[in-house]
PAMI-349016 format. One record per residue (C-alpha): residue number from 1; x, y, z; residue in three letters. Coordinates in pm, whole numbers, plus 50000, padded with zeros to 5 digits. Layout:
! residues N
{NUM {X Y Z} ALA}
...
! end
This chain:
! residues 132
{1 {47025 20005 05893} UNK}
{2 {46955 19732 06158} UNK}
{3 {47322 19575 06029} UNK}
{4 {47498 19921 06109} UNK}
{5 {47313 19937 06453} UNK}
{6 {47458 19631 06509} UNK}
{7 {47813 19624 06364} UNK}
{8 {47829 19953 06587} UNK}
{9 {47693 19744 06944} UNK}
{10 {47983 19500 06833} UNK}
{11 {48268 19755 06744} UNK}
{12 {48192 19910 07079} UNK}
{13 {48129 19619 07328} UNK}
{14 {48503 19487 07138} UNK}
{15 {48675 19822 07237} UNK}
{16 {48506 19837 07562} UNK}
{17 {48652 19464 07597} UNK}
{18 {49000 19555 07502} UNK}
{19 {49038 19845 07732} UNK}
{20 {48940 19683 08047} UNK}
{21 {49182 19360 07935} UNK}
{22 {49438 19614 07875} UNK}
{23 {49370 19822 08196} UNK}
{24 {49291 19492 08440} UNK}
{25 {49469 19206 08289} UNK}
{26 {49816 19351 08254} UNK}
{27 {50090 19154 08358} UNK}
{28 {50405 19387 08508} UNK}
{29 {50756 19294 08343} UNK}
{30 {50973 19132 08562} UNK}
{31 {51183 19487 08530} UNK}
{32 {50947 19650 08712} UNK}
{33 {50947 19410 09027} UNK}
{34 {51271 19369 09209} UNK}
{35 {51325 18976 09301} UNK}
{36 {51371 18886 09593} UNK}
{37 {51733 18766 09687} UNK}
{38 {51896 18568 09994} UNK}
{39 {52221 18608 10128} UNK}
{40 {52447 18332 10223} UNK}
{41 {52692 18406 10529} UNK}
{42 {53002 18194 10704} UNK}
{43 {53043 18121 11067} UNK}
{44 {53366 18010 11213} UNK}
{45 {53228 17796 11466} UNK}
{46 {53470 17918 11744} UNK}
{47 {53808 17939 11506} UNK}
{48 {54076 18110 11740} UNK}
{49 {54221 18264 11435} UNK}
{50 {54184 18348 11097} UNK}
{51 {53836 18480 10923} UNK}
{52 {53539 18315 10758} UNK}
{53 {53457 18370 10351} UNK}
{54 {53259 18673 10231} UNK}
{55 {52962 18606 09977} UNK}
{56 {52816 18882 09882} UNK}
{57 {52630 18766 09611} UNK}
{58 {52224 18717 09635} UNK}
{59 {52071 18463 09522} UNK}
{60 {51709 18358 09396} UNK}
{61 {51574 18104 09544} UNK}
{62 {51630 17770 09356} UNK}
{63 {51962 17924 09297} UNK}
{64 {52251 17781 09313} UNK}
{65 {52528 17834 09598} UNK}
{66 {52887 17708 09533} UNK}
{67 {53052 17673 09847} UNK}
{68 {53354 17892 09893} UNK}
{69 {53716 17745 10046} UNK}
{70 {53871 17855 10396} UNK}
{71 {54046 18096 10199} UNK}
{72 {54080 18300 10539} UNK}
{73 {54310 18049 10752} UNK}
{74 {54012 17949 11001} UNK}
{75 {54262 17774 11251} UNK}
{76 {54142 17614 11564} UNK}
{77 {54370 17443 11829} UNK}
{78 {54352 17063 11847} UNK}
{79 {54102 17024 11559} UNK}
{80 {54109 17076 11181} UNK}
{81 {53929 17233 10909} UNK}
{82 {53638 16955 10802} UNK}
{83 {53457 17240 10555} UNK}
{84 {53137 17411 10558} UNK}
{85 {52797 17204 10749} UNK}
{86 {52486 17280 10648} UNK}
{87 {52158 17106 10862} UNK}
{88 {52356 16762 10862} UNK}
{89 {52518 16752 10579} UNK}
{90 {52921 16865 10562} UNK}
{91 {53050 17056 10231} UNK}
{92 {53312 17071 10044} UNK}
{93 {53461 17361 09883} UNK}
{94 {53327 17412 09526} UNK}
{95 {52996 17172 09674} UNK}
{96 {52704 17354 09487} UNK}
{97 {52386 17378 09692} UNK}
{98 {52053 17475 09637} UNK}
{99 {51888 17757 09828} UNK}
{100 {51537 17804 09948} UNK}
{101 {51324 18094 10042} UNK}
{102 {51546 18212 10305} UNK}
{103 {51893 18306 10394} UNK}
{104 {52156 18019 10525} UNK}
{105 {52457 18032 10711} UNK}
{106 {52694 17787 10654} UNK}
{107 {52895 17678 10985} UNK}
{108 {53266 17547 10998} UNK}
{109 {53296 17200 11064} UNK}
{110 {53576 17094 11287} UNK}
{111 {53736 16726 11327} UNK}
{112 {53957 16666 11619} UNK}
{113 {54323 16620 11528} UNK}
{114 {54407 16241 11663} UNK}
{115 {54738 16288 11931} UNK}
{116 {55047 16137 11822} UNK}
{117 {55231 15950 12065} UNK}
{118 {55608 15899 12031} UNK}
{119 {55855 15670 12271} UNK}
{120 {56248 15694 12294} UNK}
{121 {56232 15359 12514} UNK}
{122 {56030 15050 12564} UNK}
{123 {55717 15085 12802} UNK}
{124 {55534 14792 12999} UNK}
{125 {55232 14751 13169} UNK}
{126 {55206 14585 13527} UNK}
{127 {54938 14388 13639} UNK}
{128 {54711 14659 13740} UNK}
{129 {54741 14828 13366} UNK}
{130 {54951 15081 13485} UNK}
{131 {55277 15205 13270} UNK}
{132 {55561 15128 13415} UNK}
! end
């Protein structure tokens, strides 16, 4: 009798035990939680014509970003297209980058286009410096 008593306290305090793990300990699937996504955007940086990329993709963080081309025609007079900065650092299209826990904008990076100088006759300086 006393083992029945007691293989009945145990059966119960084990149910009891599995209830309140299965109630208080349960772990949602990752299908019932949305994760959280950040977008990546381009700014053309003052381009007088032409448009920046669309990405519309989000990403995780951690995820990987893969840096898209001018495939707009970002023009600007007297520069050229240098590619995409991000902070202090200057991509490349195709570049992969790693984003955080927030959204980035990538910016279009301009280099100034050096002037060419052409001559159809000789040139000489005077004593002062000044073309003559």
């Amino acid at each position: 009798m006393k083992h029945n008593r007691a293989r009945a306290f145990f059966a119960a305090a084990f149910a009891a035990t599995a209830i309140f793990l299965a109630l208080f300990c349960s772990n949602p699937s990752s299908s019932d939680e949305e994760a959280v996504t950040y977008t990546v955007a381009y700014d053309d940086n003052g381009a007088d014509s032409g448009s920046a990329p669309t990405d519309s993709a989000k990403y995780e963080a951690g995820g990987t970003v893969k840096i898209l081309d001018n495939t707009g025609s970002l023009m600007k007079d007297g520069y050229y297209f240098a590619g995409w900065s991000y902070g202090s650092k200057t991509c490349a299209e195709g570049d992969a980058i790693i984003i955080g826990r927030s959204a980035i904008t990538l910016v279009a990076s301009w280099t100034v286009v050096a002037p060419t100088i052409t001559s159809s006759g000789s040139f000489t300086c005077d004593q002062s410096g000044d073309l003559t």
